[in-house]
Phi, psi and omega in degrees: 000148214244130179287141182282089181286330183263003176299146154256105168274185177287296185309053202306141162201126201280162180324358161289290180311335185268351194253027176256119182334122155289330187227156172312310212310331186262032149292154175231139113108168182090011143357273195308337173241015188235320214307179170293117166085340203291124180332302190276357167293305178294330182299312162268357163300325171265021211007053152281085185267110161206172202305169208200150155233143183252130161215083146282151208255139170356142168034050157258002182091031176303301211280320192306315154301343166283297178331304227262300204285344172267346160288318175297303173278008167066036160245137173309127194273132141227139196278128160236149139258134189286251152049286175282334188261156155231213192269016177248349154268350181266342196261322164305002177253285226282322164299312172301335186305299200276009158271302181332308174314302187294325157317319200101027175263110175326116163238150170267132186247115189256122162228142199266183149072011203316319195292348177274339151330114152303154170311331154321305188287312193316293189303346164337284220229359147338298174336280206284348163261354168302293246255027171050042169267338163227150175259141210243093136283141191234145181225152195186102138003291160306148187297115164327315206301320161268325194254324187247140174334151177272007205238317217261317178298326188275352156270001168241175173233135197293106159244140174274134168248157158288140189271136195251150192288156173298000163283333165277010157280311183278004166257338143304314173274001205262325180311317166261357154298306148350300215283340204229096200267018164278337200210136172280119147272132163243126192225136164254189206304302205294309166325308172298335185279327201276347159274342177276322180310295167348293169341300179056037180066032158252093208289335163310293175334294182331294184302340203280285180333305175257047190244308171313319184268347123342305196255356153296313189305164176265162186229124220212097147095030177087359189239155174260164194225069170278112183227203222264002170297319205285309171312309164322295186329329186283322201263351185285102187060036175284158173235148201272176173311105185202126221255064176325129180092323153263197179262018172298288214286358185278329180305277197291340178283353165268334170296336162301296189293344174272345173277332156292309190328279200299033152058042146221145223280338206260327171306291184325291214290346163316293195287342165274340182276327194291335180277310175348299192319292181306346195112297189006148159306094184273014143264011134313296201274353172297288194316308192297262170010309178289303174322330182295294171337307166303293181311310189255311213263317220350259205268334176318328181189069168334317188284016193289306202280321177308302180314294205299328185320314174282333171297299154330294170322318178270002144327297172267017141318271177273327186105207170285086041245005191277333183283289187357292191312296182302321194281312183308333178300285152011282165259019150272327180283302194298275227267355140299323187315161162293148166282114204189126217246357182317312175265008136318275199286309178328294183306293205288352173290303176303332166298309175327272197304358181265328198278346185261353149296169186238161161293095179286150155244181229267127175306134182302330191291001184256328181297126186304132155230061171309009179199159199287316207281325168298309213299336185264358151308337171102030213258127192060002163304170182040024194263163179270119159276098209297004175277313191276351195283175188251149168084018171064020183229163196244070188282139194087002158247144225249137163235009170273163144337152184297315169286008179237010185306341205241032164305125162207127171267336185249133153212083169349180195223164192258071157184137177085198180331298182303357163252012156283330168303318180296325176293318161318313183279331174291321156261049099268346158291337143345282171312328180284319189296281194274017163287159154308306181271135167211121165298143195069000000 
């Protein structure tokens, strides 16, 4: 008997839910951990069960895959949301468990959203996946590695899933058009690619798109007819994925920043739009940019930080699109620029050795003596005024602490600004080497 997918009934369940794979084989996408040889394939091929983390961005088939693997191995299922559940719920599922055990029946305890646990719920149900009374998948969005506990990790093993490409999107809908042999769907290629596009590698989305460009279409001869009025319609302010705060946005904002580091400009400004696009802030990436300016670029090309800088202004100044425009301005110049991590790494050397160090104090000759009683302490004696010395420098004299005189933190880059700097800097330490005078 042929399922009605698109009916509506009093018990409505939408087309996401009726399209979830009855069999592995009728899984789409996650090759790499599902293919023919693949660990966990064999693993359930042998009814080999053990505890698991699904970890993946939305409607890539987290939950469909927890199913399969308890059907496939003929174990009893339970579902939690972490969302929903506490600890008085894990210990009723875990009593069921354990009738179940005592039959001789395997159970699986599925929970979604698993990372909204606290270290309290997590450790909850630790016990009972030692002691094999449930076999335990957590599914989750957020990186494990930050939200569950390591006592929870060292008992399972991390599968990643993948955002699945639009050819396994459009073979998901071409799947659930097929399925339902009450009603002829005509969808033509271009329609199909722009719901797959749509998607943006979510296969819930996908079906949700097309269960919606359904109850839109016209029905032309016994057939729905999705064409591209229809599509628009659907698609009119949709928006793509993008996980303020996780780790879809931590992915791309390093993929911005690594792309000025690596100096290319048509890459950046890619990864800057993708956020534009998704909602993203765009005073967040003003700030980040400045930071860039610094980080990569410093002294090397001094106008980096001045660009960006301004650039952050007219953002909050104008908005949107005159700021937009300017931070892209930005960040085609930080990833042209010449490059330089020197005062980076200077500073972060120097945070080191202060935290690590004891507080010396400041050589008297450095010192301000703004009253007659500093000055007979000896407080600004012997100091040089590097305006009177010749060529304006005080060669051979030391302005660190005593145990720290021959210290060097910045070491200018042979490009941009920094290698006149750097040259600069070699003649006078010259100047120091043929002075007379050396403090210490």
């Amino acid at each position: 008997m042929n399922r009605n997918l698109f009916e509506q009934t009093t018990a409505y369940q939408p087309l996401a839910a009726k399209m979830r794979p009855r069999r592995l084989d009728h899984y789409i996408g996650q090759q790499h951990i599902l293919g023919q040889g693949k660990p966990l394939r064999e693993a359930l091929e042998n009814n080999q069960l053990h505890s698991m983390i699904l970890w993946g961005p939305p409607g890539v088939g987290k939950t469909s895959l927890a199913k399969l693997v308890s059907d496939t191995c003929d174990a009893h299922f339970i579902t939690l949301s972490a969302v929903l559940a506490g600890v008085k719920d894990i210990r009723a599922a875990v009593d069921q468990a354990a009738q179940h055990q005592s039959a001789g029946k395997k159970t699986i305890l599925f929970i979604d959203e698993v990372h909204r646990f606290n270290k309290a719920q997590q450790d909850a149900f630790l016990p009972f996946v030692e002691d094999g009374t449930v076999i335990f998948i957590g599914a989750t969005t957020e990186n494990p590695s930050f939200e569950l506990n390591n006592a929870l990790l060292s008992r399972t093993r991390v599968y990643k899933l993948r955002a699945l490409d639009p050819e396994n999107i459009a073979t998901i809908i071409l799947n659930a058009c097929e399925q339902d042999q009450s009603v002829t769907v005509q969808l033509d290629q271009q329609q199909l690619d722009q719901l797959s596009m749509a998607a943006d590698g979510d296969a819930r989305r996908a079906l949700n798109l097309l269960e919606l460009s359904l109850e839109l279409a016209p029905e032309r001869d016994g057939a729905k007819y999705i064409g591209a009025d229809t599509v628009a319609e659907v698609l009119d302010g949709f928006v793509r994925r993008f996980d303020k705060g996780g780790d879809l946005f931590y992915e791309q904002i390093s993929a911005l920043h690594k792309s000025v580091r690596g100096s290319s400009p048509d890459a950046a400004l890619y990864w800057f739009c993708r956020m534009l696009d998704a909602g993203c802030d765009a005073l967040y990436i003003a700030r980040r940019v400045v930071r860039i300016a610094s980080e990569d670029i410093g002294n090397a090309d001094p106008r980096a930080l001045e660009l960006a800088l301004n650039a952050w202004q007219v953002q909050e100044r104008l908005g949107s699109p005159e700021g937009e425009l300017a931070i892209a301005q930005a960040v085609i110049y930080l990833a042209s620029a010449a490059k330089s991590d020197a005062v980076y790494k200077a500073f972060n050397h120097a945070m080191a050795d202060i935290q690590q160090q004891p507080s010396y104090a400041v050589p008297e000759h450095l010192r301000n003596a703004p009253t007659t009683m500093m000055k007979d302490l000896g407080y600004g004696s012997e100091y040089r005024y590097a305006h009177n010395e010749p060529e304006a420098y005080a060669a051979g004299e030391n302005y660190f602490p005593e145990a720290l005189k021959d210290t060097e933190y910045y070491q200018p880059v042979d490009r941009g600004l920094e290698k006149k700097i750097a040259e600069k800097m070699n003649y006078l330490r010259e100047l120091d080497k043929g002075s007379k005078i050396h403090r210490y």
